[in-house]
N, C-alpha and C positions, 0 to 999 in steps of 0.2 A: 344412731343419729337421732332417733324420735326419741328416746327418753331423757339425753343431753339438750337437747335444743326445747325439749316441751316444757321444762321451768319456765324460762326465758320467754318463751310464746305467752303462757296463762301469764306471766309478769309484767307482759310488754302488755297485754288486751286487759288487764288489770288496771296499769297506768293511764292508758289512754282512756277506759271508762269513767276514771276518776276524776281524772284531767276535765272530760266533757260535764258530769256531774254537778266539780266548781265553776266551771265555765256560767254554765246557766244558773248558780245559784247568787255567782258573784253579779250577773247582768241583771237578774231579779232583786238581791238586796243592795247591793252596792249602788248599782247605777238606777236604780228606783224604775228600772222595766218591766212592769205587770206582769204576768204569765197567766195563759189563757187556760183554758183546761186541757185543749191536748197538748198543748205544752208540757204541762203537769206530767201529761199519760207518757207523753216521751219519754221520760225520763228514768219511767219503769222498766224497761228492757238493759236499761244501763247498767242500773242498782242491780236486777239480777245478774247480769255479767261480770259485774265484781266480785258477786258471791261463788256464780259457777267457776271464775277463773283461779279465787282463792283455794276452792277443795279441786281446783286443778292442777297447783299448783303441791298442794302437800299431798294427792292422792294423782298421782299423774300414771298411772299402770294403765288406765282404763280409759276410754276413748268416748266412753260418755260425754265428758266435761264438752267435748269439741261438738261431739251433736248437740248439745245444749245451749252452744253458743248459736250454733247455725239456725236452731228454734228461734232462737229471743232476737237476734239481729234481723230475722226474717218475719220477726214479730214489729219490731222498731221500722222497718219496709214501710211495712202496711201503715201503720198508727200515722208514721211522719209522710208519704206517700198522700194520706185521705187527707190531710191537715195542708197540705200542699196544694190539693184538689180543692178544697175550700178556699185556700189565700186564693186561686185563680181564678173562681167562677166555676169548675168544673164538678163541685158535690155541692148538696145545699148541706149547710148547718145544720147539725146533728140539736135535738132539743137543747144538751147543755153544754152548748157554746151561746145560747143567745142571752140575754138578761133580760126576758119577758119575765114579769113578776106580776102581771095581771090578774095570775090564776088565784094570788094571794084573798081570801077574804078579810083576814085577821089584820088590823092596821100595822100592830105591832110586830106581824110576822115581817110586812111588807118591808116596815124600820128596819128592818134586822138582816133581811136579804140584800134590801138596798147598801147598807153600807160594807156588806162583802163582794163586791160586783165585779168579776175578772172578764177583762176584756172581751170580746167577741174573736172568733177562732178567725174569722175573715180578716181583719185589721193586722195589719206589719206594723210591728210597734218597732223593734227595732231590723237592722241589717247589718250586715259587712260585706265589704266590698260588693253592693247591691243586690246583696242575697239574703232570703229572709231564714232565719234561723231553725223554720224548719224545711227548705230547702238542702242547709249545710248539713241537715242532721238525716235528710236520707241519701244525700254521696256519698256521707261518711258511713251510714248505715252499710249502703252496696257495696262501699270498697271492703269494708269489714267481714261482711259476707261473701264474699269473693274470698280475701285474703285466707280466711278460715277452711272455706273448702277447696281452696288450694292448698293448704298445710296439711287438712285431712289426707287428700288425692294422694301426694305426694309420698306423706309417711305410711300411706298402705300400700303403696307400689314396691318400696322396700322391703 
């Protein structure tokens, strides 16, 4: 059963990471919603998980691929987790989430920082169904991590 069903597993955590990917690139360039810098970072654990799931998917003998989902989903926790703690009031702002550019001496550096200026990590720029984007990205995170070491659980009790 675990070599049969394990295609289909790295294919399905494949699609869905690409799925989420577009998601935020279509709400970034399409709908002209900023992305703050952990936003950005989010979005790291993802791109790895396409990658682990793709040599998961043509190298599926070994059980790596699946620890290495459980790593980086559990890495995605954290990241969207602290990013959550800041939308709330619960962590202060990391230095670059803010747009203090005072430190600037140089005018022209100043010019130049200023007109790349992403959002503050605190601020909900967008939402659905009154959740902020990255509230959705660590339920998804957790069910993923869950779902994964449950598939691990399972196909080593076999």
């Amino acid at each position: 059963m675990f070599d049969k069903f394990q295609n289909r597993f790295y294919a399905i955590i494949l699609i869905f990471s690409l799925f989420t990917i577009l998601s935020a690139l279509y709400i970034e360039h399409i709908l002209l919603i900023p992305a703050c810098k952990l936003c950005l970072y989010q979005r790291i654990p993802y791109i790895l998980s396409i990658i682990i799931s793709f040599f998961g998917i043509f190298f599926s003998k070994s059980k790596i691929w699946l620890y290495l989902l459980i790593i980086t989903f559990s890495a995605s926790i954290i990241i969207s987790g602290y990013h959550l703690g800041i939308e709330n009031g619960v962590f202060a702002e990391f230095s670059g989430c803010t747009n203090e550019n005072l430190d600037k001496i140089d005018k022209s550096e100043l010019l130049e920082s200023l007109s790349i200026l992403l959002p503050n990590c605190k601020v909900v720029n967008f939402e659905i169904f009154g959740f902020s984007l990255a509230t959705i990205n660590f339920i998804i995170s957790i069910a993923l991590l869950v779902i994964i070491i449950k598939y691990l659980r399972d196909e080593t009790n076999q």
